[in-house]
VEXDREN-2710 file (C-alpha; in Angstrom, 1 decimal):
% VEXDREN-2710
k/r/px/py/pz
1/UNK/-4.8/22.4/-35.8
2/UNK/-6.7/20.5/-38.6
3/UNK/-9.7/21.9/-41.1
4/UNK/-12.5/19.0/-40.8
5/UNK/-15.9/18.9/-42.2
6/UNK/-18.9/16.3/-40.8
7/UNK/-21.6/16.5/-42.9
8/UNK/-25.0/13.8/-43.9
9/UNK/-25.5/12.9/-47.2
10/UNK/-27.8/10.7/-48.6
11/UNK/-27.3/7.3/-50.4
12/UNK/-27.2/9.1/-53.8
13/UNK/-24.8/12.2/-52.5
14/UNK/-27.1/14.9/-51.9
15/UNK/-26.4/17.3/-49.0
16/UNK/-29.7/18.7/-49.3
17/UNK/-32.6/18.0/-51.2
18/UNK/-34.7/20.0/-53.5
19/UNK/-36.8/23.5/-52.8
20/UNK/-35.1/24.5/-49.7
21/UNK/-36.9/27.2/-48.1
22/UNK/-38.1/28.3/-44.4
23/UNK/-40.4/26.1/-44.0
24/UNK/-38.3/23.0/-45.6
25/UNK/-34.7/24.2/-44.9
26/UNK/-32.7/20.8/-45.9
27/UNK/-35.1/20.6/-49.1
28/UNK/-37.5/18.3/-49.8
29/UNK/-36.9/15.2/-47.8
30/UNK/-33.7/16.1/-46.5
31/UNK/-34.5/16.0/-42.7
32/UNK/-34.6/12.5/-42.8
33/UNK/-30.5/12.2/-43.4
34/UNK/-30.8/13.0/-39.8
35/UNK/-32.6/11.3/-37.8
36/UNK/-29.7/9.4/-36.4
37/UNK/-29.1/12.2/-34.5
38/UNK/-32.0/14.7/-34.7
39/UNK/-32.8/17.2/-31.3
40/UNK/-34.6/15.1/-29.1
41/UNK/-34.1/11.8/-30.0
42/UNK/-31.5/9.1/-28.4
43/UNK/-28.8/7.9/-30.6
44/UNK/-29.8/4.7/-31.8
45/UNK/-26.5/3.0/-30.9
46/UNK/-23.0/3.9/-29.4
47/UNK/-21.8/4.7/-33.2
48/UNK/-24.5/7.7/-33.6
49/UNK/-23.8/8.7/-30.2
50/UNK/-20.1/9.1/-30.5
51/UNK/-20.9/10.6/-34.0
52/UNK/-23.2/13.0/-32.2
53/UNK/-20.7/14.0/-30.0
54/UNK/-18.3/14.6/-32.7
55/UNK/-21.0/17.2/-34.0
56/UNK/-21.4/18.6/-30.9
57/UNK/-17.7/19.2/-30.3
58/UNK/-16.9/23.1/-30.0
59/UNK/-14.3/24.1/-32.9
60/UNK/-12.1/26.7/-32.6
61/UNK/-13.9/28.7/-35.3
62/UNK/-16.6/27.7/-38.4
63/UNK/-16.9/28.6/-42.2
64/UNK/-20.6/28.0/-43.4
65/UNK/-22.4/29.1/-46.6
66/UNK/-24.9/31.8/-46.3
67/UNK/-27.7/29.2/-47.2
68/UNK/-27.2/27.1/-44.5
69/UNK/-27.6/30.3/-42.0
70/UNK/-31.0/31.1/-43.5
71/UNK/-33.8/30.7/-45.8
72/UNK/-33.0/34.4/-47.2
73/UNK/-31.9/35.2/-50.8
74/UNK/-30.7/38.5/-52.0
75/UNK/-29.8/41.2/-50.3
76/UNK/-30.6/41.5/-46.7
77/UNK/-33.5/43.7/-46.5
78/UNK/-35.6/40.9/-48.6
79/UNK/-36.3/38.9/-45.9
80/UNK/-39.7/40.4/-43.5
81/UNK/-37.5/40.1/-40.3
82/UNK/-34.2/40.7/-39.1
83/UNK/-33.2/36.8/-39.5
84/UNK/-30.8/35.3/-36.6
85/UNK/-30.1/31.8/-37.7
86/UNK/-32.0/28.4/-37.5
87/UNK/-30.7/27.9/-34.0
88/UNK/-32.5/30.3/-31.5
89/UNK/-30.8/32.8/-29.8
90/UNK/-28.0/30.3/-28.1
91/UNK/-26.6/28.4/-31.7
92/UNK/-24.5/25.3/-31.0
93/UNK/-21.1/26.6/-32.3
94/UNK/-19.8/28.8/-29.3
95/UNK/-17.5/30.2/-31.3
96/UNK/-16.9/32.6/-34.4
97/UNK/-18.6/31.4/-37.2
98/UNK/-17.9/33.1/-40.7
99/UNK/-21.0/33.2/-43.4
100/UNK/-20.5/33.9/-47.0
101/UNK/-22.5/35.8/-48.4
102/UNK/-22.8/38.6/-51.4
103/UNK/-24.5/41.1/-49.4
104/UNK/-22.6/43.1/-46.4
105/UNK/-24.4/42.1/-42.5
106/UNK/-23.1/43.5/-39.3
107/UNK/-21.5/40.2/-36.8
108/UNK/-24.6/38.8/-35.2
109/UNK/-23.0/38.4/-31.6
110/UNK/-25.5/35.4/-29.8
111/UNK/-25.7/33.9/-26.2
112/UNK/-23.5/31.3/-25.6
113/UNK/-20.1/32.5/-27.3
114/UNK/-20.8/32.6/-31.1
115/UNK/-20.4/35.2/-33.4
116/UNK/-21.5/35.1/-36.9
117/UNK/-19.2/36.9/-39.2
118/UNK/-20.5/38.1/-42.7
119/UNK/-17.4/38.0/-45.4
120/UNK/-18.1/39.6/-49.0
121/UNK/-14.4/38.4/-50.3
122/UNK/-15.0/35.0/-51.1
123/UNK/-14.0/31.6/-49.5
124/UNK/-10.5/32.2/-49.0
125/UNK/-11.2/35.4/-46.6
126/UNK/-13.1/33.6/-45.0
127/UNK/-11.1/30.5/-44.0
128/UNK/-8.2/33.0/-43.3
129/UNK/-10.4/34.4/-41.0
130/UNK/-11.6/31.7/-39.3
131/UNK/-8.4/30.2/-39.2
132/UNK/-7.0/33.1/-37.4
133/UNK/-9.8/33.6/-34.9
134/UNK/-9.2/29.5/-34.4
135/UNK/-5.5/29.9/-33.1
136/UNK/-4.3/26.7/-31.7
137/UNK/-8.3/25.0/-32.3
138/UNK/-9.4/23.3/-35.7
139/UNK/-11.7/24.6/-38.1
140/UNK/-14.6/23.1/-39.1
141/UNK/-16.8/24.1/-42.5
142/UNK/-20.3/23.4/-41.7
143/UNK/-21.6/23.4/-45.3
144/UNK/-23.6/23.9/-47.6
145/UNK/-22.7/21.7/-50.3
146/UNK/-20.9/24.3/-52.2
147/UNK/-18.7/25.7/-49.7
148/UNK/-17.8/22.1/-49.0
149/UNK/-16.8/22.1/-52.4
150/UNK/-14.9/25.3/-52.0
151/UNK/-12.9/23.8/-49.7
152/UNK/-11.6/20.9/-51.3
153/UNK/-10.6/23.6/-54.0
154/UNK/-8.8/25.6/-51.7
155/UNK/-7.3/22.4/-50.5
156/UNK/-7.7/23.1/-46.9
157/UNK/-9.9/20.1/-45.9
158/UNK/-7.4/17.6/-43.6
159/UNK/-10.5/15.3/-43.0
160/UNK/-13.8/15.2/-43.9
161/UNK/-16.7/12.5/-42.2
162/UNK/-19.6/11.7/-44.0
163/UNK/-22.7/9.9/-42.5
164/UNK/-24.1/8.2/-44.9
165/UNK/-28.4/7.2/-44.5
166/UNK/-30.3/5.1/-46.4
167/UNK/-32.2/7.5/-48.3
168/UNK/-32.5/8.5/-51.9
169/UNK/-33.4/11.9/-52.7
170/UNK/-33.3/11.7/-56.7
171/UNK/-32.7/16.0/-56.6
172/UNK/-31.1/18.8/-54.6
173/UNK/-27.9/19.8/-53.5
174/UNK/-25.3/17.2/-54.8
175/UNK/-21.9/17.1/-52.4
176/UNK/-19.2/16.3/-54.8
177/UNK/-20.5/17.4/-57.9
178/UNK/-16.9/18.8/-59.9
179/UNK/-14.4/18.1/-57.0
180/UNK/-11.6/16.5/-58.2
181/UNK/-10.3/13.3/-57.1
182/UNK/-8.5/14.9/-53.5
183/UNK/-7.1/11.1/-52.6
184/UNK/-9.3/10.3/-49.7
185/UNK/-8.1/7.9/-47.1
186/UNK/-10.9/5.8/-45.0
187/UNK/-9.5/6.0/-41.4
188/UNK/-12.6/4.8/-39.4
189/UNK/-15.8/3.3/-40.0
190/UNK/-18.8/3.0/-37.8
191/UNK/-22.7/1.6/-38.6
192/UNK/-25.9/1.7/-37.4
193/UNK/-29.7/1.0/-39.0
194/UNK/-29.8/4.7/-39.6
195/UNK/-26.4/6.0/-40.7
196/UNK/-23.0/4.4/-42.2
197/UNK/-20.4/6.9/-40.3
198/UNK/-17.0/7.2/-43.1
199/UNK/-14.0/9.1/-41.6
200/UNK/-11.6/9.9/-44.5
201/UNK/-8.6/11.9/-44.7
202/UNK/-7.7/14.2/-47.3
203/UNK/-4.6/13.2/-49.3
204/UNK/-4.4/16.8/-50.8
END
């Protein structure tokens, strides 16, 4: 039962870069961090593919921030649309997937076996939450950058990968900005041209 996160960043540690909106929903620039594995396209090599497959791995349930569930800011109303997720109607987690967020939202139950949770109460809720709803199965946060970094507060992070691209996006959504040093430990390193794949574990 670990708590992992796998996450791209770019060369100078941005998650995400700037101006995020529908349209652009990793920021300016951001979509190229992944286009070592982006829908569609064939892994470059075996270390994308089994990086991709990592990715792709159901967990036993998710913590994400509400900006990585959607474009929308405020409270829910503000947004022309009842908004369901970048993923279609069938997301990719296939389990319960807990989204923090200021503003109260009824559980978005999808095809395919996930769930999105709304929690009001802060991080902590919400990895209780998910941890519970996990059982016996890990728990993966998802991101954005900042509920990454309300992880490695909490001090519930047992590993964390980080594929690492060749690209510089000068602004946005910095990863470790104010984390303290958490003792990471490299355990496995793969490469390609289009992504440097780090597996750490958290020394807590």
């Amino acid at each position: 039962m670990t708590t992992d996160c796998h996450v791209s960043i770019s060369l100078d540690g941005y998650l995400a870069g700037p101006d995020q909106s529908l349209d652009a929903p990793l920021g300016v620039g951001g979509q190229r961090m992944h286009a070592w594995h982006w829908p569609g396209t064939e892994p470059a090599n075996e270390a994308d593919a089994a990086a991709t497959a990592d990715l792709m791995t159901p967990r036993g349930a998710y913590v994400m921030g509400r900006n990585m569930f959607g474009p929308v800011r405020g409270p829910w109303a503000s947004y022309d649309g009842e908004w369901r997720g970048w993923w279609g109607e069938e997301p990719p987690y296939r389990a319960p997937v807990f989204v923090l967020t200021h503003h109260a939202h009824e559980p978005l139950v999808m095809a395919g076996g996930t769930t999105f949770h709304f929690v009001t109460d802060g991080f902590d809720a919400a990895y209780a939450r998910a941890r519970e709803a996990a059982g016996d199965g890990d728990v993966r946060v998802t991101g954005g950058a900042a509920t990454v970094r309300q992880a490695f507060a909490a001090g519930v992070l047992d590993e964390i990968t980080l594929d690492v691209t060749p690209v510089l996006l000068g602004a946005g959504e910095r990863l470790l900005d104010g984390v303290a040093d958490p003792g990471l430990r490299l355990v496995d390193v793969t490469w390609s041209p289009a992504a440097t794949h780090l597996r750490y574990r958290v020394g807590r």
